[in-house]
C-alpha positions as CSV (number, residue, x, y, z in Angstrom):
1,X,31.6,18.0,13.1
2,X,30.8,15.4,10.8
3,X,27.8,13.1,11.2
4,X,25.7,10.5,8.7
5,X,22.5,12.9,8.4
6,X,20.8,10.0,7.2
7,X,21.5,7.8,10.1
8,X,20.9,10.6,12.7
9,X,17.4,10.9,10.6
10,X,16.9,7.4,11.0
11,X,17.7,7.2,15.1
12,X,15.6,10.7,15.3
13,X,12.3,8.7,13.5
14,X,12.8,5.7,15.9
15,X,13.3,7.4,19.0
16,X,10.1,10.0,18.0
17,X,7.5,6.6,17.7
18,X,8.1,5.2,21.6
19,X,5.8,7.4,23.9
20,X,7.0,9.1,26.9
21,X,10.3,9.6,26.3
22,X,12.2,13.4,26.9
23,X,14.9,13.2,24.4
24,X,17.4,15.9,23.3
25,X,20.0,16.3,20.8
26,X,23.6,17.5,22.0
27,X,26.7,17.9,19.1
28,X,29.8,17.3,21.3
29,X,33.1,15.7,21.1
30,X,32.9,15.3,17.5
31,X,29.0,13.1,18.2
32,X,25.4,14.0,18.0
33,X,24.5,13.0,21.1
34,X,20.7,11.5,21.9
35,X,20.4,12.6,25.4
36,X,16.9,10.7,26.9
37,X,16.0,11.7,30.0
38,X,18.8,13.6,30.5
39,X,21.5,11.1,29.9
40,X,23.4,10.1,27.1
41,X,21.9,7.0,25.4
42,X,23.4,6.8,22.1
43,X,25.1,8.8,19.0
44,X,26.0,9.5,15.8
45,X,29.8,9.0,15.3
46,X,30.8,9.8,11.7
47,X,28.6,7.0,10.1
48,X,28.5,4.6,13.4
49,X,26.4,4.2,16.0
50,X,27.9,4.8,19.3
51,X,26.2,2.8,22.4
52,X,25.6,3.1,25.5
53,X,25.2,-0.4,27.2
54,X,25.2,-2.5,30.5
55,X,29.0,-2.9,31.2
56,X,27.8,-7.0,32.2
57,X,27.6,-7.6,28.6
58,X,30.4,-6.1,27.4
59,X,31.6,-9.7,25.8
60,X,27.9,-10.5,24.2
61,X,27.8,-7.0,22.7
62,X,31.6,-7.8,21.2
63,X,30.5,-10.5,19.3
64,X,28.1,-8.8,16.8
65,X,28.2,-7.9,13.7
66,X,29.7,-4.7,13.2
67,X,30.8,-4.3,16.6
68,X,33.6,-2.1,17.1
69,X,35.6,-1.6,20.6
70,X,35.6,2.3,22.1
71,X,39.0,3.0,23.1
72,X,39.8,6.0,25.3
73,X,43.4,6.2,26.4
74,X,44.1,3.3,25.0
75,X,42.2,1.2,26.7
76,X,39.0,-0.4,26.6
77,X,36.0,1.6,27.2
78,X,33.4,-0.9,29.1
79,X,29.8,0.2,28.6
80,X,30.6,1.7,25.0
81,X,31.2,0.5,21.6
82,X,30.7,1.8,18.0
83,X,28.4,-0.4,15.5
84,X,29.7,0.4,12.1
85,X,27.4,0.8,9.0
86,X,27.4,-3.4,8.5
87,X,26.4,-3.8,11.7
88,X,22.7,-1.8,11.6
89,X,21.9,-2.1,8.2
90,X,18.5,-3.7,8.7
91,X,15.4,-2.5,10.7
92,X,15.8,-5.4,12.9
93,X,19.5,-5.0,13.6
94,X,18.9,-1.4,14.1
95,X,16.4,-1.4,16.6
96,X,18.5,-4.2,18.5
97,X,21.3,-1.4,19.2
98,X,19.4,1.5,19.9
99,X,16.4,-0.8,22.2
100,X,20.0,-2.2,23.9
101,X,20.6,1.6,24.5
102,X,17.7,2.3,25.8
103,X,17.3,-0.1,28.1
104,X,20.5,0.5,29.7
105,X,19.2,4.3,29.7
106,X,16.5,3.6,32.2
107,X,18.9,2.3,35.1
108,X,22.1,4.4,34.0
109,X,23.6,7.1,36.3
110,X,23.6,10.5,35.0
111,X,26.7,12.6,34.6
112,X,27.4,14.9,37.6
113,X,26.7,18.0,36.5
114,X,29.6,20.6,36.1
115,X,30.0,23.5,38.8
116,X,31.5,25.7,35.8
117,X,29.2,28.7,35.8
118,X,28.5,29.4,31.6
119,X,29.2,32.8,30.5
């Protein structure tokens, strides 16, 4: 898997500084995943940010800078999007994406959890 170490470092710092949050780190499907409170918030996709929003402002969201569409299937993936390098290149950009995130975070459903036993 291949991540921006940098930009991981950077979300890892911001997310470390707001109190009372429970968050974990998770590598899959190609992402480092930032798991708070157990459910997935935002990653690291190559050198983009991949976010976790409220589907209602899917068109907002689309029209920043930087803004790129999550397709799965070919289709549109509501709720999720990439923000390329351009896109969070200051502090105050930056913190818009991953405060977006996080917000959406405290009302978002958590993935059902698999009856696969692990080995």
């Amino acid at each position: 898997m291949t991540y921006d170490i940098k930009l991981a470092d950077r979300l890892r710092a911001y997310l470390a500084e707001i109190p009372d949050l429970e968050v974990e780190e998770k590598k899959m499907f190609n992402v480092l995943n930032f798991m708070v409170n157990g459910k997935t918030c935002v990653c690291v996709s190559g050198e983009n940010l991949m976010c976790r929003f409220d589907p209602k402002m899917q068109e907002e969201i689309a029209e920043k800078n930087g803004y790129e569409t999550m397709l799965m299937k070919g289709k549109e993936y509501k709720g999720y999007c990439y923000i390329n390098p351009e896109g969070i290149q200051t502090k105050m950009d930056f913190e818009y994406f991953v405060n977006l995130c996080l917000d959406f975070n405290k009302t978002a459903k958590a993935s059902k959890k698999s009856n696969l036993k692990r080995m």
